[in-house]
C-alpha positions in Angstrom: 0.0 0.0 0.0 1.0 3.3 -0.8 -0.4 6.5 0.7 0.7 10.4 0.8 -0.6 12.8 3.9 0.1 16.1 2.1 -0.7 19.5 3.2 -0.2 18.6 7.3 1.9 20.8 10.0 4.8 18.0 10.6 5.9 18.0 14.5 8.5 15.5 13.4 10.6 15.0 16.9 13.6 16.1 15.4 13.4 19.8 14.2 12.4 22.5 17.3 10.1 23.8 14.7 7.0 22.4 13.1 6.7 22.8 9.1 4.6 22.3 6.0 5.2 19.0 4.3 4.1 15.9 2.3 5.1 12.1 3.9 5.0 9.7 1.5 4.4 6.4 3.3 5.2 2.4 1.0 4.3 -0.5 3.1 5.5 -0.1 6.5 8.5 2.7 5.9 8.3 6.2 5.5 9.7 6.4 2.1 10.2 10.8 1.6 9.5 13.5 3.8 9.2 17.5 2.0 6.8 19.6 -0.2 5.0 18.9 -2.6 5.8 15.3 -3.3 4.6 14.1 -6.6 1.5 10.9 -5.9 2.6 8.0 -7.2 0.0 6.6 -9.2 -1.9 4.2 -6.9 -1.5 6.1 -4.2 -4.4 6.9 -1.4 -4.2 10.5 -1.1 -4.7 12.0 2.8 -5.4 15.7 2.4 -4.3 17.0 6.0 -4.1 20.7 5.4 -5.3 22.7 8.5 -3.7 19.4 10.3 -1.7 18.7 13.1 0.9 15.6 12.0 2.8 13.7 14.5 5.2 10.4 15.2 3.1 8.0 16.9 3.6 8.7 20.5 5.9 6.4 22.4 5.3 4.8 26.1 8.3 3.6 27.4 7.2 2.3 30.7 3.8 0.8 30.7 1.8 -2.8 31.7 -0.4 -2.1 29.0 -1.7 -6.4 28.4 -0.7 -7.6 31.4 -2.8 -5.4 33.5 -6.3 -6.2 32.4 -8.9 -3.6 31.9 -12.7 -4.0 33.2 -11.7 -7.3 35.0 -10.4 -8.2 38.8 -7.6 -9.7 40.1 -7.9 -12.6 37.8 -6.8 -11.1 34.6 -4.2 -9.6 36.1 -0.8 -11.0 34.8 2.1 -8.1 35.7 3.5 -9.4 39.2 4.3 -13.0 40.4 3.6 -13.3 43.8 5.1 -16.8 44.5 8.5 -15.7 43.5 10.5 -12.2 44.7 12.9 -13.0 42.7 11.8 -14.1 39.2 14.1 -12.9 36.0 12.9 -15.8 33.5 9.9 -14.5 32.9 8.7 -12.5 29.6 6.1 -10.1 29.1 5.6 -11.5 25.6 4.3 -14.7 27.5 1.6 -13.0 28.9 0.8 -10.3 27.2 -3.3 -10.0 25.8 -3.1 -8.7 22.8 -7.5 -8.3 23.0 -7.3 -6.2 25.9 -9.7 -2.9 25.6 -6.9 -0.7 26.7 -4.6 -1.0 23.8 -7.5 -0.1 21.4 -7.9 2.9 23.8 -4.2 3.7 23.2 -3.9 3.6 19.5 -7.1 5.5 19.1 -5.1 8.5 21.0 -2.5 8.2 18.9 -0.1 5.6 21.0 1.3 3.3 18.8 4.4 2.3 20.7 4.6 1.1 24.7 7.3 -0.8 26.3 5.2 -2.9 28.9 6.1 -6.0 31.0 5.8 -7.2 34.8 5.4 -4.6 38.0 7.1 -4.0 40.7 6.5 -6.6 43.5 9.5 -8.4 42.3 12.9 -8.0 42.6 13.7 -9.0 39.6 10.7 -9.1 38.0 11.5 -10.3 34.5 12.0 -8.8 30.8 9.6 -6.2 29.4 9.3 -6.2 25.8 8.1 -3.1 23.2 5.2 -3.7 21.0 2.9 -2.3 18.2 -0.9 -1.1 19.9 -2.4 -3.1 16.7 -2.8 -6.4 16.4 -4.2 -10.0 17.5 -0.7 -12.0 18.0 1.4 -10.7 20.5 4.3 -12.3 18.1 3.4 -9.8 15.4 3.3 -7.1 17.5 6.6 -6.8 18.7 9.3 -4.4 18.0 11.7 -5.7 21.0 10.7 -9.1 22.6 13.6 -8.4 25.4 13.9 -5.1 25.6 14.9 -4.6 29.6 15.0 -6.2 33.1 12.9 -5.4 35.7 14.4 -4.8 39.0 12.2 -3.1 41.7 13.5 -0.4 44.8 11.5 0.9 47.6 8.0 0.4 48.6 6.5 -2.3 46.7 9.2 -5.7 47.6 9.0 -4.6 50.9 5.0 -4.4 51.1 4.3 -7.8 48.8 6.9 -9.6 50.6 6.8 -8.4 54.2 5.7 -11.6 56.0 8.1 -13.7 53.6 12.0 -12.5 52.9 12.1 -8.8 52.5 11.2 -5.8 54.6 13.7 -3.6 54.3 15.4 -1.6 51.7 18.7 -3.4 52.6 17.1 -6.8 52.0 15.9 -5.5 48.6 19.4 -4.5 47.6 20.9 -7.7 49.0 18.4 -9.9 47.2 19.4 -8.2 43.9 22.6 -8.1 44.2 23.0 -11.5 45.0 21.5 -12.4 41.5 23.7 -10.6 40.1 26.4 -12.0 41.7 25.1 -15.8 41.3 24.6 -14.9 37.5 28.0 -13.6 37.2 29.8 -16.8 38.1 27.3 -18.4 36.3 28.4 -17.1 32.7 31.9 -16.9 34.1 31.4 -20.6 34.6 30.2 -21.2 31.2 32.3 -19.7 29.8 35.5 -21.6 30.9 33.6 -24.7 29.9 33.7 -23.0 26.4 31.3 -25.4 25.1 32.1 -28.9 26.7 29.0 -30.7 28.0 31.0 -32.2 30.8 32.1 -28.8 32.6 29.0 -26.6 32.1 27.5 -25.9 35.1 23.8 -27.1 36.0 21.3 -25.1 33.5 19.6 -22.6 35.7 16.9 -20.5 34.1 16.8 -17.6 36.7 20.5 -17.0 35.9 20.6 -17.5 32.1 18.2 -14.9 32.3 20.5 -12.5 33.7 23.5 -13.2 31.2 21.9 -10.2 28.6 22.1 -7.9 31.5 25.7 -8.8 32.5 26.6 -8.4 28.8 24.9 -5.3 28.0 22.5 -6.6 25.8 19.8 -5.4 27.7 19.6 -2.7 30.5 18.4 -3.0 34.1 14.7 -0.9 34.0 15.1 0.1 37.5 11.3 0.7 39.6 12.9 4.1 41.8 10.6 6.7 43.4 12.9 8.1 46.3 16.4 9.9 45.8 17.9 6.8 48.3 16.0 4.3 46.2 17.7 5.9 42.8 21.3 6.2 43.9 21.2 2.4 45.0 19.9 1.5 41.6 23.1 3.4 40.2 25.3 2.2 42.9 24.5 -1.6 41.9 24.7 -1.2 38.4 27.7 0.5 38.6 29.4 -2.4 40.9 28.4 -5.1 38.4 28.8 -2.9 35.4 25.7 -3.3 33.7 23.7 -0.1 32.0 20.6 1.2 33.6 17.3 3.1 33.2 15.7 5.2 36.3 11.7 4.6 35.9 9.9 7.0 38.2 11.9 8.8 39.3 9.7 10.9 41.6 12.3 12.8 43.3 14.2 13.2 40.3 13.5 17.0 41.0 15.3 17.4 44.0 18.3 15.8 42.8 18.7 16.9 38.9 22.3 18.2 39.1 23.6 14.8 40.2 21.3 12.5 37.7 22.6 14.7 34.9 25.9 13.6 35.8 24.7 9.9 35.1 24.0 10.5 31.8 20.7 7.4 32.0 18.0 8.0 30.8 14.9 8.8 32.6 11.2 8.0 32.1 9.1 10.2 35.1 5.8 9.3 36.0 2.9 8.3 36.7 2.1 11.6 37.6 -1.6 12.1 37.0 -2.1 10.3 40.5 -3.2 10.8 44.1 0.1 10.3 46.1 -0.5 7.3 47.5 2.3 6.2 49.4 4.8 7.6 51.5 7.5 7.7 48.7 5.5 9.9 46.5 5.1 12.9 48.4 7.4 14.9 46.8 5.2 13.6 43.4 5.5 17.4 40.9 4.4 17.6 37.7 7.5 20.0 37.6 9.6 17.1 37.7 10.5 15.8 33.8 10.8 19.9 33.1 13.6 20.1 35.9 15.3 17.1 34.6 14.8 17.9 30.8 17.0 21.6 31.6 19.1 19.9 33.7 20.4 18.1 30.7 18.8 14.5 31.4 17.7 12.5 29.1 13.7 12.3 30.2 10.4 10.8 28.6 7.0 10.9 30.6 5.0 7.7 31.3 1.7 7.2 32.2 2.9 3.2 33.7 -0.7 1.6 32.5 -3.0 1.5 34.4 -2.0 3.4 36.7 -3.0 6.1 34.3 -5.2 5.1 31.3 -2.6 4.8 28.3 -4.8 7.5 26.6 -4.1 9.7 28.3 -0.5 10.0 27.5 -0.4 13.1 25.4 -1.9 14.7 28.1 0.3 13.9 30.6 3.2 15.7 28.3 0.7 18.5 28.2 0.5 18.6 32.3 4.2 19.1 32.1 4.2 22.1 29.5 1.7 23.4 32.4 4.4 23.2 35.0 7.1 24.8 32.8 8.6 22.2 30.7 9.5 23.1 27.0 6.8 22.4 24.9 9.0 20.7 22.2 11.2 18.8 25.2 7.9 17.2 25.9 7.0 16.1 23.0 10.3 14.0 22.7 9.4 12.7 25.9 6.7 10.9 24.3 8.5 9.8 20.8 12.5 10.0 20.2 13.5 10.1 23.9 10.7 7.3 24.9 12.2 5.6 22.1 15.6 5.6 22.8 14.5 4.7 26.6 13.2 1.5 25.4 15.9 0.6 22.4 14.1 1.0 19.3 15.0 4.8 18.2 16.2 3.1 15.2 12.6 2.3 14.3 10.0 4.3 16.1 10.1 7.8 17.9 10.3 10.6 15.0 9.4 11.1 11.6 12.3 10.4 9.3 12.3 9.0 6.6 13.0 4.9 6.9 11.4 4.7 10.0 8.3 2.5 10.7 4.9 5.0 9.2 3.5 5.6 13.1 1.6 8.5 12.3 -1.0 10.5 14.2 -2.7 13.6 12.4 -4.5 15.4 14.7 -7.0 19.0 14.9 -5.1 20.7 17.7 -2.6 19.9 20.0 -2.9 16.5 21.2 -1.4 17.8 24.7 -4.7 19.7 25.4 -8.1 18.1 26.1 -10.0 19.5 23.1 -8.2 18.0 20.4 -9.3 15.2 18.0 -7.9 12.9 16.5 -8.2 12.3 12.7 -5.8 9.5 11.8 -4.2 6.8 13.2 -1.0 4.8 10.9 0.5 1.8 12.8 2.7 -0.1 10.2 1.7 2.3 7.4 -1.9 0.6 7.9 -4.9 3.0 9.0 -6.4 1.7 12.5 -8.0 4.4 13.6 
């Protein structure tokens, strides 16, 4: 299929301003980006002059599938509660394609969400990124393992009170002992360099870990407090393994030093009571401290914790509270994007990219906008 938006404002991600331009769109790439491109002859022709055209927006923290909508505890897949410590898992192994949610998100104009287990855990296994459209989890996927789930603060300590950890200490311990476990693990298999005889006993847990140890795949780290943060960076650093911040409530208080770290940053859910102790520095200012600070920051709404709609909005509650209106909107494309490891596919519009576009009447950061179009894959679904 070919098709050509002409005529639309372009808020492309990549230039400050927005401009007048044509995107011509073959299969699933954006083939050409500029003015007045000629229509190839079978070409469907999207007139979107008076139009707002944007990158489909980009969630890189979510649990969008495994957090069912309209249903109890039941359909609720996102945190093992028989295990604290549980890095084999997948998202992609439990992900529901068929949930209402997702629809809800692409019809806004989300196209892209990293999503995968919660925070009870530990280790709570790999998130993956995936497409909003389709049936089979297995076609939606842009990144089956994109990041591990590790967990600070609040939630180990409140699921798994009564059982092994109630402490921030004991979190730290638990992980780094993992780590440590996993480590001579691949150390051990790899001086067996491929003889049957002295590999050591196949162990799931830690041959999960090995991408993380090698840098294949970062630590997504679960951090609301400054304390919780700095340990995330402290045991990442002693095992040399890269890192992302997710959270990051306090981020605010503490933006001189996180720019130093040069990680990047998703900062949310925002659009929340403060419901624990941890939060209570929650700001809205947050992500536009960070972003001026120099971090590297996207804004996430961590589904369903806030309804992945609402996404857009949440960038424009930030512009409220100071932050640039342009560093916002890479907070929900390029810099989301890069969060979750597939800048290379998703996140702006440029040409060979995947066509995710949203055109739009208005700014999709205020309420009274509507959306007009929806491209996932350079196919229409909304």
């Amino acid at each position: 299929m070919t098709l050509l938006i002409k005529n639309g404002l372009l808020h492309d991600a990549v230039n400050r301003e927005p401009y007048k331009a044509d995107i011509l769109i073959e299969g699933d790439k954006i083939r050409a980006i500029g003015e007045d491109l000629p229509s190839p002859e079978d070409a469907e022709v999207l007139d979107a002059a008076g139009l707002d055209v944007w990158p489909g927006f980009v969630d890189a923290h979510t649990h969008i599938g495994l957090d069912g909508t309209g249903i109890g505890y039941e359909g609720r897949d996102y945190n093992e509660m028989n295990d604290i410590c549980c890095p084999q898992l997948r998202a992609i192994d439990g992900i529901n394609p068929m949930d209402p949610s997702l629809r809800a998100a692409r019809e806004a104009g989300v196209t892209t969400v990293c999503t995968g287990p919660g925070s009870a855990n530990v280790l709570g296994g790999t998130f993956a990124v995936i497409k909003t459209a389709g049936k089979r989890v297995d076609d939606m996927v842009v990144k089956a393992e994109a990041a591990m789930k590790c967990a600070f603060g609040e939630n180990p300590k409140r699921c798994y009170r009564d059982k092994c950890d109630s402490t921030r200490m004991s979190t730290a311990a638990i992980l780094r002992r993992a780590l440590f476990e996993a480590r001579d693990y691949k150390a051990r298999k790899d001086a067996a360099d491929g003889d049957p005889s002295r590999m050591p006993k196949f162990d799931m847990k830690l041959e999960a870990l090995i991408p993380v140890l090698e840098k294949r795949i970062p630590l997504k780290a679960h951090a609301h407090q400054a304390n919780d943060i700095f340990t995330a960076l402290r045991i990442a650093r002693e095992f040399g393994v890269d890192i992302t911040l997710e959270h990051v409530t306090e981020g605010h208080l503490i933006a001189e030093e996180l720019a130093g770290e040069h990680v990047p940053m998703a900062v949310g859910p925002t659009l929340t009571h403060a419901s624990k102790f941890e939060l209570q520095n929650k700001s809205w200012e947050t992500p536009g401290v960070l972003a001026r600070a120099g971090c590297a920051v996207s804004i996430i709404t961590d589904n369903s914790v806030i309804p992945q709609q609402y996404l857009p909005l949440c960038a424009g509650m930030a512009v409220k509270a100071g932050m640039d209106r342009f560093e916002a909107l890479r907070a929900i494309t390029i810099n989301a994007a890069r969060h979750a490891g597939v800048a290379d596919r998703v996140g702006s519009l440029e040409v060979g990219k995947d066509a995710d576009v949203v055109v739009t009447e208005g700014c999709p950061f205020e309420v009274f906008h509507t959306v007009k179009a929806v491209f996932i894959d350079g196919k229409r679904v909304c």
